[in-house]
N, C-alpha and C positions, 0 to 999 in steps of 0.2 A: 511528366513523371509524377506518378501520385505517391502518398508517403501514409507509411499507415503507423499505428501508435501501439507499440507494445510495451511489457515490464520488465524488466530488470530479474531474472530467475532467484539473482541473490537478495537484491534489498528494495526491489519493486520499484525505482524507480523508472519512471518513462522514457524509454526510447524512441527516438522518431528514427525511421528505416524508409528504406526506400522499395522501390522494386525491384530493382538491379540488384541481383547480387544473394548471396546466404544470409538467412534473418539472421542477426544478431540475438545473443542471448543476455550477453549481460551491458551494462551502461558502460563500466570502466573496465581496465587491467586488473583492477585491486578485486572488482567482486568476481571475477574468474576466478583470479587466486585466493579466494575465501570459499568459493566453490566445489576447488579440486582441493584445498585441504579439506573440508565437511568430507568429501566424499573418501577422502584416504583413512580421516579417523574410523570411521560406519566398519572401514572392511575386517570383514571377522567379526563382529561383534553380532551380528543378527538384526539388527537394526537397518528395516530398507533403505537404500540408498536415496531415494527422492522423500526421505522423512527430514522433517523441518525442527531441527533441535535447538531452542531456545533457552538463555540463561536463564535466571531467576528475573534479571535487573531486564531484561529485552521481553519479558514476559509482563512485566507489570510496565514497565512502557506500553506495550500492547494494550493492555486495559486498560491505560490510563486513556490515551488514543479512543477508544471504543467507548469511555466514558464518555469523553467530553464529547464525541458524536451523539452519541443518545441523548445529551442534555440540548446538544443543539436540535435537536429534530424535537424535543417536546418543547422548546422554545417558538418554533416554529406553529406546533398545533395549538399552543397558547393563544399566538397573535392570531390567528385564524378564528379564534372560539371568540377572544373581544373584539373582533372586526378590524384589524389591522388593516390599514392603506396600502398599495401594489408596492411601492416604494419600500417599508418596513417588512415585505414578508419577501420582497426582492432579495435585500441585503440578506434575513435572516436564510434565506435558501443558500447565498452565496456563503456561507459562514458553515454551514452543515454541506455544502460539497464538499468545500476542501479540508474539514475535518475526516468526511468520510472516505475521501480521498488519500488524507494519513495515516488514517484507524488499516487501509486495506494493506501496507509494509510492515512488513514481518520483522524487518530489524530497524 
């Protein structure tokens, strides 16, 4: 049985799914039900249903996120430009995955 890797529709985290069966959409119970309320407040208001409405405070998390990725990737071209050893641009690639990996969750 192979297993493939999807997001989390509410808060991006990864799910592992199988092939058996209806994909999954969200990780837990809890972001279902953050889900179907986003989607009760929207009605009537005009605002499309699959819009992604963030607070102020889930908004500069966001950037804070995107920040510290961009500083890891020009960390990165740094060691590269004074000749950094496979070892140091190893770690630093491993450090801007998984920033960019956080930077890509919306909440």
């Amino acid at each position: 049985m192979s297993r493939r890797l999807l997001s989390c529709l509410w808060c991006g985290r990864e799910i592992v799914e199988s092939e058996v069966g209806r994909r999954r959409r969200y990780c837990r119970q809890s972001c279902r039900q953050r889900a179907y309320e986003h989607r009760n407040s929207l009605k009537g208001t005009g605002i499309p249903e699959d819009s992604v409405v963030l607070s102020a405070q889930e908004a500069a998390d966001l950037a804070d996120r995107w920040f510290a990725a961009r500083c890891a990737a020009e960390d990165v071209a740094t060691a590269i430009g004074e000749g950094a050893d496979t070892t140091e641009l190893a770690a630093l690639s491993e450090t801007l995955l998984k920033l960019a990996h956080e930077a890509e969750r919306l909440r």
